[in-house]
MARKE-865695 format. One record per residue (C-alpha): residue in one letter; x, y, z. Coordinates in steps of 0.02 Angstrom, whole numbers, padded with zeros to 5 digits, always signed. Example, Ala and Ser with C-alpha at 12.3 -4.5 7.8 and 13.67 -1.06 7.14 Angstrom:
A+00615-00225+00390/S+00684-00053+00357/
This chain:
X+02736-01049-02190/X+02802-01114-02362/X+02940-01224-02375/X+03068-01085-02434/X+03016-00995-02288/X+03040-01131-02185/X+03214-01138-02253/X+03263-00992-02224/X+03209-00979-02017/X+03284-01158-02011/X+03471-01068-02079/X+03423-00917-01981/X+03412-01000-01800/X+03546-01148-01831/X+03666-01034-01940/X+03705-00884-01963/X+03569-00819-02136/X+03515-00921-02275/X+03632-00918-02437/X+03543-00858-02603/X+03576-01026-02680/X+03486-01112-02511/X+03342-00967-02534/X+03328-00992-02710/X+03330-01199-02700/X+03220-01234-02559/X+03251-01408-02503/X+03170-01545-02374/X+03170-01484-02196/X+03229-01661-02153/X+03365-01663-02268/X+03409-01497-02230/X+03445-01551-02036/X+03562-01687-02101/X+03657-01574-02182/X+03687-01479-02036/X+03792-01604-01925/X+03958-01663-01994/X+04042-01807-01989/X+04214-01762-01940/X+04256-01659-01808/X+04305-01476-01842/X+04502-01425-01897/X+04578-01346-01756/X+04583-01161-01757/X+04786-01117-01726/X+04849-00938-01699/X+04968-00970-01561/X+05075-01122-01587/X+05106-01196-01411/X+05313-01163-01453/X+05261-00979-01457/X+05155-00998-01281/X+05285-01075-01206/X+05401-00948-01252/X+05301-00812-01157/X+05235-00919-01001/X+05254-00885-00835/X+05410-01007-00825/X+05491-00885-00993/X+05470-00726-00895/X+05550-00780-00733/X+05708-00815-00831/X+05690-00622-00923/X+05787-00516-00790/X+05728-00324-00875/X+05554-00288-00792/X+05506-00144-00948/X+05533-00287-01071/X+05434-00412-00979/X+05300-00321-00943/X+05308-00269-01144/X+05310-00465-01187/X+05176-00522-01107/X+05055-00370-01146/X+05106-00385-01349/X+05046-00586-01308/X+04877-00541-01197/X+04849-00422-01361/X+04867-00588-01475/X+04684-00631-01413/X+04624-00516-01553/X+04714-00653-01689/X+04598-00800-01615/X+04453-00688-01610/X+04460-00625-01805/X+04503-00817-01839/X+04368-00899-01760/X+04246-00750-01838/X+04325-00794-02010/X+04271-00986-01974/X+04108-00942-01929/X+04100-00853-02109/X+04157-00994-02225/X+04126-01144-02101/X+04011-01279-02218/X+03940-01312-02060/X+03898-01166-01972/X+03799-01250-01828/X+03926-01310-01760/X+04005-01117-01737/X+03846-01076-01687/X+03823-01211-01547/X+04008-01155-01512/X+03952-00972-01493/X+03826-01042-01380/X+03940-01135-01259/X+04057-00989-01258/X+03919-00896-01180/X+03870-01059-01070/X+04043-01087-01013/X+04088-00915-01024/X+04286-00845-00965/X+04393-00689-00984/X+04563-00716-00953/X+04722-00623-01024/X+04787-00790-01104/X+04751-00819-01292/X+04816-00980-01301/X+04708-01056-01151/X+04569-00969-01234/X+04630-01059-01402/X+04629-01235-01327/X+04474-01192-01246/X+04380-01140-01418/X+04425-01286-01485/X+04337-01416-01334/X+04185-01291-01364/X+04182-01312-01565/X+04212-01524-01554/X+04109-01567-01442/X+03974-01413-01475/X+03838-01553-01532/X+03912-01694-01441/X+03877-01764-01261/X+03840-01629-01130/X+03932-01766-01003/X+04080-01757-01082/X+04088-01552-01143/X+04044-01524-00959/X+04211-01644-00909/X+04325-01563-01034/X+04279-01387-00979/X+04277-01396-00810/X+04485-01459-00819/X+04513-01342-00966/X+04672-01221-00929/X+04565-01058-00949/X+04408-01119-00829/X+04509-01165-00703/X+04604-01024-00710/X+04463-00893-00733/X+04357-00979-00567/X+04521-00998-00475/X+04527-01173-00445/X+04715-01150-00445/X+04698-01119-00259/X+04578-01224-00236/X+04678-01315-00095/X+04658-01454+00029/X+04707-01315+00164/X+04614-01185+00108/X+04455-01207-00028/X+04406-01102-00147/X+04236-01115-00172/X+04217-01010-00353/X+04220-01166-00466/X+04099-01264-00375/X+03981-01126-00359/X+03964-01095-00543/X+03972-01274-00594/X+03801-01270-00510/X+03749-01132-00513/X+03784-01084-00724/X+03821-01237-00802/X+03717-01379-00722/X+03563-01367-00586/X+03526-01170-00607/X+03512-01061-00454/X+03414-01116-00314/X+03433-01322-00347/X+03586-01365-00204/X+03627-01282-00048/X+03779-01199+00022/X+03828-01348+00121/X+03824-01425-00048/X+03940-01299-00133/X+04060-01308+00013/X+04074-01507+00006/X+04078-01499-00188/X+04237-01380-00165/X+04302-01485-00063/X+04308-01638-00198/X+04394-01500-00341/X+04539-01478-00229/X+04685-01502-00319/X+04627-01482-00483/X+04746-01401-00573/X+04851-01354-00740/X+05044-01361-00794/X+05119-01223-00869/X+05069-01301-01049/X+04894-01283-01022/X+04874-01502-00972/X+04759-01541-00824/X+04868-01591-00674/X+04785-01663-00528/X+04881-01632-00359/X+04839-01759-00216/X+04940-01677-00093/X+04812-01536-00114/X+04670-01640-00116/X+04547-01684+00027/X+04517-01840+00023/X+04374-01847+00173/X+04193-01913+00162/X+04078-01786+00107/X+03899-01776+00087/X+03834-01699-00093/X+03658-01684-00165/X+03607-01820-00025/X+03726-01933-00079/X+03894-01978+00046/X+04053-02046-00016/X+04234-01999-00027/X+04202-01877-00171/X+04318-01812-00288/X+04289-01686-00437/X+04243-01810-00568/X+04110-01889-00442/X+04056-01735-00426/X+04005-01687-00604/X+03923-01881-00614/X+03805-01838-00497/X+03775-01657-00561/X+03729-01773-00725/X+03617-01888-00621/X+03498-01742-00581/X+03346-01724-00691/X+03385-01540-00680/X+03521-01526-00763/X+03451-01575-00932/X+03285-01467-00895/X+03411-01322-00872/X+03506-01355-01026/X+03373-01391-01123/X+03285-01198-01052/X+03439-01106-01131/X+03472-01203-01286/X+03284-01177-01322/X+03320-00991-01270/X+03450-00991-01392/X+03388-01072-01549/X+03194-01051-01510/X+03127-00892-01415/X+03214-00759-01305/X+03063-00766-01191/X+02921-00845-01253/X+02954-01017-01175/X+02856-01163-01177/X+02858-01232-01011/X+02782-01400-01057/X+02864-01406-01207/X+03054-01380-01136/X+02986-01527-01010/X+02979-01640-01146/X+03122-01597-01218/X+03234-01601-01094/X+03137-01784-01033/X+03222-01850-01215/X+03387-01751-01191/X+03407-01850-01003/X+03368-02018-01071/X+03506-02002-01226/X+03627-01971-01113/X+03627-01787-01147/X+03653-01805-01339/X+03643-01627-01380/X+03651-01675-01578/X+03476-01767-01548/X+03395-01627-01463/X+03424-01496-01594/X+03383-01616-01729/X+03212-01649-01619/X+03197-01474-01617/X+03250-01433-01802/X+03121-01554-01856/X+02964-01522-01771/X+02824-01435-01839/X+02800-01319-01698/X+02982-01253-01729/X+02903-01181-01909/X+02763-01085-01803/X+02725-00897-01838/X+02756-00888-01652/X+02941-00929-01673/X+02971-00807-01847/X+03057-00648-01761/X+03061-00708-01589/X+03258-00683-01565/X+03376-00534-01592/X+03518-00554-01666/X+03653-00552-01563/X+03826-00434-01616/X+03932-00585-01674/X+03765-00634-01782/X+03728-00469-01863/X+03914-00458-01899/X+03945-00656-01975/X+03772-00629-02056/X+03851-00468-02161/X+03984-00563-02222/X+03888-00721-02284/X+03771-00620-02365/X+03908-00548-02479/X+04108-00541-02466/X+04172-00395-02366/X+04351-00350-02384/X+04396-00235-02237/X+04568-00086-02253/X+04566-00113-02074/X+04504-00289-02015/X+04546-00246-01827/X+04396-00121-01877/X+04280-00282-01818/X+04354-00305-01641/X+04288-00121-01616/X+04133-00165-01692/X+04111-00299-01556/X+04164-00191-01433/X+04027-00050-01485/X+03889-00182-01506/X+03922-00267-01357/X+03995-00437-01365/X+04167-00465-01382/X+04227-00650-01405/X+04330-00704-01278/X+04284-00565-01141/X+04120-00610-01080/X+04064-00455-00953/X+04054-00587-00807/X+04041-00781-00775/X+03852-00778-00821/X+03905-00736-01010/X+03811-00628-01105/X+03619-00614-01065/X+03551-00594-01223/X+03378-00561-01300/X+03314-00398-01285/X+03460-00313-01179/X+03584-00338-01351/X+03479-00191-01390/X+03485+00001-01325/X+03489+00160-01406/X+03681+00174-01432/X+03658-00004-01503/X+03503+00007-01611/X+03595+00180-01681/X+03735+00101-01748/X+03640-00071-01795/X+03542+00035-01916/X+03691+00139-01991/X+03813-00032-02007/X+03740-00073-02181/X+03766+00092-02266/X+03937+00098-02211/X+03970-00063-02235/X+03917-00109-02409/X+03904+00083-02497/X+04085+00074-02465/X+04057+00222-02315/X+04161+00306-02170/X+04093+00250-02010/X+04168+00371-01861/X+04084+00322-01714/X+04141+00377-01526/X+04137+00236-01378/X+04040+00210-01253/X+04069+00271-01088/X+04236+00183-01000/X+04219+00023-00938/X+04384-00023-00855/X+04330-00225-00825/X+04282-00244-01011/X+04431-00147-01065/X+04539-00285-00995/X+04613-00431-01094/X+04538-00455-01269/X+04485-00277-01252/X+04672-00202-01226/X+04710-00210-01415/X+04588-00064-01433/X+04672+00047-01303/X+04754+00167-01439/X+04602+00187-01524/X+04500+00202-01365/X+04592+00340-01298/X+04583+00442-01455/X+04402+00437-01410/X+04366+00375-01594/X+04318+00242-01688/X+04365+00256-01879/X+04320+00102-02006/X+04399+00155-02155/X+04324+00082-02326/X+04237-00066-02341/X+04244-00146-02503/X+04081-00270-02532/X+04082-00412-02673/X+03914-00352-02744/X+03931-00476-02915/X+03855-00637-02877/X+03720-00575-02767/X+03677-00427-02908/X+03683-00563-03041/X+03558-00677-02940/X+03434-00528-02921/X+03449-00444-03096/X+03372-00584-03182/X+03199-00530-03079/X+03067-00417-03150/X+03077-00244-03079/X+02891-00252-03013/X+02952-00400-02898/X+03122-00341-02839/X+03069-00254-02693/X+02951-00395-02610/X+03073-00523-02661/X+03242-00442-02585/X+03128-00425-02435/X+03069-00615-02423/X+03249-00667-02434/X+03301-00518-02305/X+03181-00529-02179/X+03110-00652-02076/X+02960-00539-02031/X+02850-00513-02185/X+02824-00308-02230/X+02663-00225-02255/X+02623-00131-02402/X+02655+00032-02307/X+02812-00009-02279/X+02854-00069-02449/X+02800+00096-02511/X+02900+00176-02386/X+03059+00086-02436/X+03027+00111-02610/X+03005+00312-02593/X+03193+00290-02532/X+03250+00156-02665/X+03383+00245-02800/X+03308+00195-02979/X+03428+00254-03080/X+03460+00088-03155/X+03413-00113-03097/X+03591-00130-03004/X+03585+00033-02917/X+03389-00018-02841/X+03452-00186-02795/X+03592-00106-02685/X+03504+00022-02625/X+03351-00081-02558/X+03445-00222-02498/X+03519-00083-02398/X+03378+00002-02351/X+03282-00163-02296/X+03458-00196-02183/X+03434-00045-02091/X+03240-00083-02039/X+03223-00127-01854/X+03149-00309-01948/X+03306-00329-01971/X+03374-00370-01805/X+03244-00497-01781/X+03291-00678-01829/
């Protein structure tokens, strides 16, 4: 693998594409990783102001005395999830840094919630995109007393009187030790220690000792008078913690599901003994040979949010109806902000069915030829229709999805190919497209489709063509 191709799998599996200028200027893979990571942490991403939360909390409403308007308040706020979503999307377009909105998308899938509060989900976004490639320890910490997590795993009851055991499950269960690693005694005692965790109305951690049990319990073998943050040090003390973080994040940026047992070992051996630095692991992993192996090239599909940040870096897209992407989500099968359960998304191969490949492979055309797209939803699904997905409802029940034009920015990226000789085009635009290489065949075969009236009109119409392969969905 050449350098430029090394380039471009490096911006493929820590960003969201290569630009042309990155394709075209092939750099140093080691100065290529230190350009990744910034040095200031990422501007907040605001599209609820916490005046405008608190003027629709659960304290406002109990002072509104009409039920119908209420009820009409706080569904127009639940709807406002759609104005973080399109924002955060938007970031992951222009960021300078895309890894760390792709580490974020990670964690939101790691730490995943669906709640019908946009500005919990707000606060939460932002503890996701700061510490994305900071200390597990401390993402773990923030999390776990973040508004929407404790709301979503119900640690709100959580009580000294009567504990709920959701949080503690999944604390071990999804975000630390993996299944099969701790007991039930040890989820019971662990609940036990979260009592009284709680949040105010503005979204602040409260802790409420009344609530609390304050009793010896015994945890992971250890004995003590345990309370929540104990509990997370010790989920940190365990070796397995890092080996399971270090199995999805490899999952992630590596290989759906050819894992390297021995390798992940050693990986996650270096991620324990920094302390769970998760910067250092993905620079480990950004700058190891093996990383630049033909066995990596293709091994991931991309997921929704991917294929759909990937369009828009490749070339602006101005959209008549920008809402038009929260269906797109919807129909692909990963909405920000409404994960389908608490295990997040599963990824890989299952982002893909026939519905899904369908519409993958008609996307570019409509997208960037400036075409209708009318596509009818999937069957009903009245838990994913909730929250985030409520905005949709109109649309939904008119059994129709309608785009509307697309209007794609094709100068800069026309002007960059034009200056190529015609005989080249085609195997070039592919290079820079696709991450697995073509045969001739298929050249051919995408050239018998190619328009040749003129140099522009072959540009567009292969880079189109090569969008709609299958190749295409493979990072």
């Amino acid at each position: 693998m050449d350098l430029r191709q090394q380039n471009k799998l490096l911006y493929s599996r820590a960003c969201f594409g290569i630009s042309l200028t990155e394709f075209q200027e092939p750099r140093p893979i080691a100065a290529v990783v230190e350009g990744l990571f910034p040095k200031t942490p990422p501007t907040e991403l605001i599209a609820i102001s916490e005046k405008d939360w608190l003027d629709h909390s659960p304290e406002a409403m109990k002072l509104m005395g009409n039920e119908v308007e209420k009820r009409e308040k706080q569904k127009a706020f639940r709807q406002r999830t759609r104005d973080i979503n399109l924002l955060w999307l938007q970031a992951m377009v222009d960021s300078q840094y895309p890894l760390v909105e792709k580490a974020a998308l990670f964690w939101h899938g790691h730490f995943a919630t669906r709640i019908d509060n946009p500005y919990y989900d707000q606060r939460l976004l932002q503890i996701l995109r700061t510490n994305a490639l900071g200390n597990f320890g401390e993402l773990l910490r923030e999390v776990s007393k973040s508004a929407a997590m404790l709301q979503f795993l119900n640690n709100q009851q959580n009580k000294k009187a009567h504990p709920n055991e959701n949080f503690a499950r999944e604390v071990m269960e999804l975000f630390t030790l993996g299944r099969g690693h701790y007991t039930e005694d040890d989820v019971k005692e662990a609940a036990r220690a979260f009592t009284g965790w709680a949040h105010d109305g503005t979204g602040e951690f409260i802790f409420r000792k009344k609530q609390h049990d304050d009793g010896k319990k015994k945890f992971l073998g250890k004995t003590g008078y345990f309370n929540g943050d104990d509990i997370l040090d010790i989920l940190l003390e365990q070796k397995q913690t890092a080996v399971f973080i270090t199995q999805k994040i490899y999952r992630y940026f590596v290989s759906d599901e050819k894992i390297d047992e021995k390798r992940v070992r050693e990986l996650a051996d270096d991620f324990y003994e920094s302390k769970y630095d998760i910067g250092a692991l993905l620079k480990t992993i950004f700058s190891s040979d093996w990383f630049y192996g033909e066995h990596v090239t293709g091994a991931k599909v991309k997921s929704p949010v991917e294929l759909l940040v990937g369009y828009q870096r490749l070339m602006p897209l101005q959209f008549a109806k920008p809402q038009f992407l929260l269906s797109l989500q919807r129909l692909l099968g990963q909405v920000l902000f409404a994960a389908p359960n608490v295990a997040g998304w599963p990824g890989g191969k299952n982002w893909i069915d026939s519905s899904s490949l369908a519409l993958r492979m008609r996307l570019p055309e409509a997208l960037f030829a400036s075409g209708e797209l009318d596509l009818s939803p999937k069957d009903h699904d009245p838990e994913a229709m909730s929250g985030a997905i409520e905005m949709d409802m109109e649309t939904y029940n008119n059994q129709r999805y309608r785009m509307g034009k697309t209007v794609p920015d094709w100068t800069q990226f026309l002007a960059a190919w034009s200056v190529v000789g015609k005989d080249a085009l085609l195997s070039s635009l592919a290079d820079y497209l696709l991450n697995i290489r073509l045969s001739e065949g298929k050249l051919n075969e995408v050239n018998s489709f190619a328009d040749h009236f003129n140099t522009n009109d072959f540009i567009k119409s292969v880079t189109i063509l090569l969008m709609e392969l299958p190749e295409y969905q493979l990072s």
